[in-house]
N, C-alpha and C positions, 0 to 999 in steps of 0.2 A: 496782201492784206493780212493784219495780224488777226488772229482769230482764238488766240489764247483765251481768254474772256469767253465765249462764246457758249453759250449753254445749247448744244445742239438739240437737246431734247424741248426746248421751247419754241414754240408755232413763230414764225417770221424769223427768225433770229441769224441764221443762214443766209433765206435770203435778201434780208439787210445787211448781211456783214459782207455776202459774195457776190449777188446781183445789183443791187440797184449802184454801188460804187462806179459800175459799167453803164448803166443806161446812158449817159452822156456819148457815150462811142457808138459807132457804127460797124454793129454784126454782121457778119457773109452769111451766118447760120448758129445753128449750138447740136452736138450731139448731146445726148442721153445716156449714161448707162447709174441704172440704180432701181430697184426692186428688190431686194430679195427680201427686207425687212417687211416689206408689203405683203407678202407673201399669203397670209391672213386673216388682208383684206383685200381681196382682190377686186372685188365689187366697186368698195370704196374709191383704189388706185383706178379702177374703169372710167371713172367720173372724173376724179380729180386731175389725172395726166391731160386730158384734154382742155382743162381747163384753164392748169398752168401755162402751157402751150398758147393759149390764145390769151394769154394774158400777159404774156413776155412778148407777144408778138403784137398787141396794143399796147404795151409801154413802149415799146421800141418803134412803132408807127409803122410799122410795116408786115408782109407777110413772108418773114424770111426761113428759108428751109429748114429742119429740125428731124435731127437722123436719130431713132432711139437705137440702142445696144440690146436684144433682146436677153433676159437672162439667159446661161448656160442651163443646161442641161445635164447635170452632173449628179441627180437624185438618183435613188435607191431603182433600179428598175423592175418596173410592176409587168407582171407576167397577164393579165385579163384588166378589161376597163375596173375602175375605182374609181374613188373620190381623190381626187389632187389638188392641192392647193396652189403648187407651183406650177400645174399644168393651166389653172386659172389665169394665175396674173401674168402666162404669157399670152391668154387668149386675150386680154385686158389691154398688152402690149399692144398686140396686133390692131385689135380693133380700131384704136388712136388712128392707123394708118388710114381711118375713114377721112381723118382731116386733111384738106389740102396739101402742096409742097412737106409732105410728111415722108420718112425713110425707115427702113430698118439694118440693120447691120444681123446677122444671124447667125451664131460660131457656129466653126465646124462640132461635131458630137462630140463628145468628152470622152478622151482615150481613158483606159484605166492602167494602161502603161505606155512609154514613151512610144514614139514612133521612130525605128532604124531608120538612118541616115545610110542609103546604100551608096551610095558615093560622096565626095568632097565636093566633083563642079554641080552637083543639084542643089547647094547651097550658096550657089557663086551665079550672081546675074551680071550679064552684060550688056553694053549698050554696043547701040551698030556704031560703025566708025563714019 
């Protein structure tokens, strides 16, 4: 879909340009990943994730699975509890998981350098014959 035009920062505008085009098809499911902008308002995202969720899932007539991507984990790391914002909107993530056929996907921790490849075949899968 062309999306040139699209004034992302206007309320509907997305999901007219990128959802409802699909409502006429038949979903298996949809992941999720997108937060970090939310970040903010976590509170807000708390309410509103669930309610897109079941609102994609009544325009589509059914109750079809919905895996979110929890944000990474890649902040500043805090040494004693504080306030965190991004520690919020993953608790905001989570809670969603109260809704039925609901998933999470959960990266591993965020290196802060690569991780050594100690061999060539730990990057090589195979299948049985």
């Amino acid at each position: 879909l062309k999306t040139d035009s699209v004034d992302r920062k206007t309320p509907t505008a997305i999901y007219n340009k990128m959802i409802v085009p699909y409502l006429p098809y038949a979903v298996r499911g949809a992941i999720w990943y997108q937060g970090e902008s939310n970040s903010s308002r976590a509170a807000q995202y708390k309410d509103l994730l669930p309610l897109m969720i079941n609102d994609w899932r009544q325009k589509w007539g059914y109750d079809f699975p919905f895996y979110l991507a929890q944000i990474a984990n890649y902040m500043t790391r805090q040494t004693g509890p504080e306030e965190s914002q991004w520690a919020e909107l993953r608790e905001a993530q989570l809670q969603t998981l109260n809704l039925e056929n609901t998933g999470m996907a959960v990266p591993a921790p965020f290196q802060s350098r690569p991780l050594k490849r100690t061999s060539r075949s730990a990057s090589t899968t195979t299948s049985p014959s």
